[in-house]
N, C-alpha and C positions, 0 to 999 in steps of 0.2 A: 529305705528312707521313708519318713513322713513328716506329718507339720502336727504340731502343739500348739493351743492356744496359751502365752502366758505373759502377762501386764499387759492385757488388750492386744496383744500383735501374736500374728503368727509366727515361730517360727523354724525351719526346718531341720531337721534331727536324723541322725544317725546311729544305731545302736549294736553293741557288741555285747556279747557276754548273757550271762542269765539274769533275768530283772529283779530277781532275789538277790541279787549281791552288793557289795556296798559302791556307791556309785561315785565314779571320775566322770565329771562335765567338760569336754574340752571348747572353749570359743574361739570359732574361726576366727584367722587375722586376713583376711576377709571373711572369706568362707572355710568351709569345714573342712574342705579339702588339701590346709593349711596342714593338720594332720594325717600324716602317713598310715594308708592302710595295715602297715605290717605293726606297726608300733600301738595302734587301737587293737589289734589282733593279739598282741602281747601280752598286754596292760589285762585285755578279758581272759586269758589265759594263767594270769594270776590270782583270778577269783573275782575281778571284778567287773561289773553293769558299767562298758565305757559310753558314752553319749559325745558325739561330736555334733555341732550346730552352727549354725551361719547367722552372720551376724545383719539385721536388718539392713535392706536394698541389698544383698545378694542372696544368690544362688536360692531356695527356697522358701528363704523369709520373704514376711510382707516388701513389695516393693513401692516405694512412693516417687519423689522428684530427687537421685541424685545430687543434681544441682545447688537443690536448696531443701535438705535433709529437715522436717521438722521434731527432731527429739535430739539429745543430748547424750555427750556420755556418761552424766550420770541415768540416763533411762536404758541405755544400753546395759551397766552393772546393774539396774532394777530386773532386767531382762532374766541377769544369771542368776539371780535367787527365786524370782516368780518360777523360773524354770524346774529348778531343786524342787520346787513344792510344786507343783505342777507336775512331776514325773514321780514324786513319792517318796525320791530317796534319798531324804535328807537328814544330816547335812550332810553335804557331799564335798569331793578334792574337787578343785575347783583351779583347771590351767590351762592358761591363756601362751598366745605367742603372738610376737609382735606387738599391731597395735591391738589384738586382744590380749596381753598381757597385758595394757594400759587398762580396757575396760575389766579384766583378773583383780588387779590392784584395787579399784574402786570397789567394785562389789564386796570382796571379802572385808574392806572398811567401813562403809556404808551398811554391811547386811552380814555382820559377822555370825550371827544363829544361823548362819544358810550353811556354812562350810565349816571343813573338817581340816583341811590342808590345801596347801597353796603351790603351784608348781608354777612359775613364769621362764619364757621360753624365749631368746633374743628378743627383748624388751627395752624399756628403760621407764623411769618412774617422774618426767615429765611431757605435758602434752606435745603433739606439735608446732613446730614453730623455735623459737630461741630455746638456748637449752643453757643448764646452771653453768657454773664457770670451772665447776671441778667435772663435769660429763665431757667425753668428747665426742662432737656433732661427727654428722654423717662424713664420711671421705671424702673431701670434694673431689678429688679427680677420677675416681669413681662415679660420682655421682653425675662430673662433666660427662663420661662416657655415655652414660645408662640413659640421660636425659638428650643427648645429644642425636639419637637415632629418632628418626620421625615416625610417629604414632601408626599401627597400621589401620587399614580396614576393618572395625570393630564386628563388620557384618561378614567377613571373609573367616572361617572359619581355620582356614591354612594358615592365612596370612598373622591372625591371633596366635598362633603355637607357634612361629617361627617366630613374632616378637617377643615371644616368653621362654624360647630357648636360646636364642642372641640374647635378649637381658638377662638371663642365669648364667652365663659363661662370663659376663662383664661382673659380676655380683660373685665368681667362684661360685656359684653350684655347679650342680648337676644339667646338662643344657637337654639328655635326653628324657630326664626326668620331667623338669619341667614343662617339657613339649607336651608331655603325659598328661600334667597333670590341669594342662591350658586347654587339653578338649574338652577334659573332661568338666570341667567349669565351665567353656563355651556350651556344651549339650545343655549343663544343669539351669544354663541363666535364663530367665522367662523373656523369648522373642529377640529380636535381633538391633533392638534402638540401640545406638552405638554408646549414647551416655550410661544407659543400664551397666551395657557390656564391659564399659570399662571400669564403671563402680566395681565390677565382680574380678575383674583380672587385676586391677590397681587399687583398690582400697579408697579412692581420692571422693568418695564421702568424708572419710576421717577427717581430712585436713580441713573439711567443711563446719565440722562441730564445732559445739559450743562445749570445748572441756574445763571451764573455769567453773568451780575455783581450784587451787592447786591441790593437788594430794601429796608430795613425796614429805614436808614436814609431818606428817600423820604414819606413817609407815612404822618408827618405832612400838605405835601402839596394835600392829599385828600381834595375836594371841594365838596363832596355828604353826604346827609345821612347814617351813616354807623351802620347797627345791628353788634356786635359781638355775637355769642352762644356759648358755652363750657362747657362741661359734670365736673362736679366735680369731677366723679370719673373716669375722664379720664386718663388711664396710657401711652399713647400713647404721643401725646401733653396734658402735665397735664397743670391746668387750669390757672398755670400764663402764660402762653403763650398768652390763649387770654385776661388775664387781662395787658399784655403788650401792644397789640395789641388795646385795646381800649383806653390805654393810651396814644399811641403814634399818632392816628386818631382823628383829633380837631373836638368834640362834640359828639363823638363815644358815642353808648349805648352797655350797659354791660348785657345781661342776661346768668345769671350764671344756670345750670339743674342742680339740687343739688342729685338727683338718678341718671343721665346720665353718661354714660361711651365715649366711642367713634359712637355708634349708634346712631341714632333720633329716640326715643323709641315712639312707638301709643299713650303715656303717657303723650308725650310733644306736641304733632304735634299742635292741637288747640293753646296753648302759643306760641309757634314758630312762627304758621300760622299770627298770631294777629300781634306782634310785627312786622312782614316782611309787612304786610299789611299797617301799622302805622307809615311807611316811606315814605317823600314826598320828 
């Protein structure tokens, strides 16, 4: 791991593969560690320079005020093309999950010279907050659960894994996975301020931003190969979302994970890997 300077911010990087090869950029939805080690392992196994990176106030990117985030998501898609030429090897596939498939979506439209192909990973193609009338919103009795359990000790480093593997069992993943993958974001996040800390395990800058103005009207005019993925048994964005989303992307492919939840389960990674591979 290291940090890259690129549109004035640091931010941190991960790399698979030989740097002569043609390059997959993955954006953390928070952080990098959104992507599964074995599935970057795959992906560079196929020939190619994978790069995973975290998305500004987590895990190795610049961190500011949580609170009150001063950039946008359009500065965050400025992020993934600064990055592409920054790193050399562009234009590059360019795939986001979650709410970095939101910031995936705006870069490849905003900075279409930067990429190659488009992969989005349980996403949807409106900001947070209200959602169009043919999307459907989050689960709510789900969402009652998941929101219902009290926040733990952001400075407890136990007590963070055991909140992220109780919230992945209410969510259908993996609860020993996540436990996994909640220290390892705890070690990665800089110091122990509990707002930081929950910026990097919960994401809740996003909700912060200023994502206007809309993008999913613009989608038609995507000009790359574009994978969509989406967990079927995803209660988070459930899975018309991305069957909107490959609707609304001319010649878009559909692969639906018919056991998936909102994780990329060890289960799928080889299928994933292929498909993202199989984009020219």
């Amino acid at each position: 791991m290291t940090t890259v300077k690129a549109n004035d911010t640091v931010l941190g990087i991960e790399s698979f593969g030989a740097e002569n090869a043609p390059l997959i950029l993955l954006v953390g939805g928070t952080t990098m560690l959104s992507w599964p080690d074995a599935l970057c392992e795959r992906l560079a196994a196929g020939g190619r320079l994978v790069v995973r990176y975290d998305l500004r106030d987590s895990g190795a990117s610049a961190t500011g005020d949580p609170e009150a985030p001063d950039y946008t998501l359009r500065d965050l898609a400025a992020d993934a093309a600064a990055l592409v030429d920054a790193l050399g090897g562009g234009p590059a596939h360019l795939a986001g999950i979650g709410v970095g498939g939101m910031v995936a979506q705006v870069a490849a439209l905003d900075h279409p010279g930067a990429f190659s192909a488009l992969t989005l990973v349980g996403t949807r193609a409106v900001a947070p907050g209200p959602v169009d009338d043919d999307l459907p919103d989050h689960n709510q009795a789900t969402m009652g659960r998941l929101f219902s359990s009290p926040m733990p000790d952001w400075t407890d480093r136990e007590a963070v894994a055991e909140f992220a593997a109780a919230g992945a069992e209410v969510m259908g993943n993996d609860p020993v996975a996540a436990r996994s993958v909640a220290t390892r974001v705890w070690d990665r996040t800089p110091g122990t301020d509990p707002q930081v800390q929950m910026a990097n395990h919960l994401g809740m800058v996003f909700s912060r931003l200023d994502c206007a103005p809309r993008w999913r009207e613009r989608l038609p005019e995507l000009d790359v190969p574009t994978l969509v993925v989406h967990g079927r048994r995803d209660p988070f964005f459930p899975v018309g979302n991305g069957e909107a989303i490959a609707r609304d992307v001319p010649g878009a492919r559909l692969l639906v994970l018919e056991e998936a939840a909102t994780a990329i389960r060890d289960a799928d990674v080889a299928e994933i890997a292929a498909a993202m591979l199989a984009l020219r």
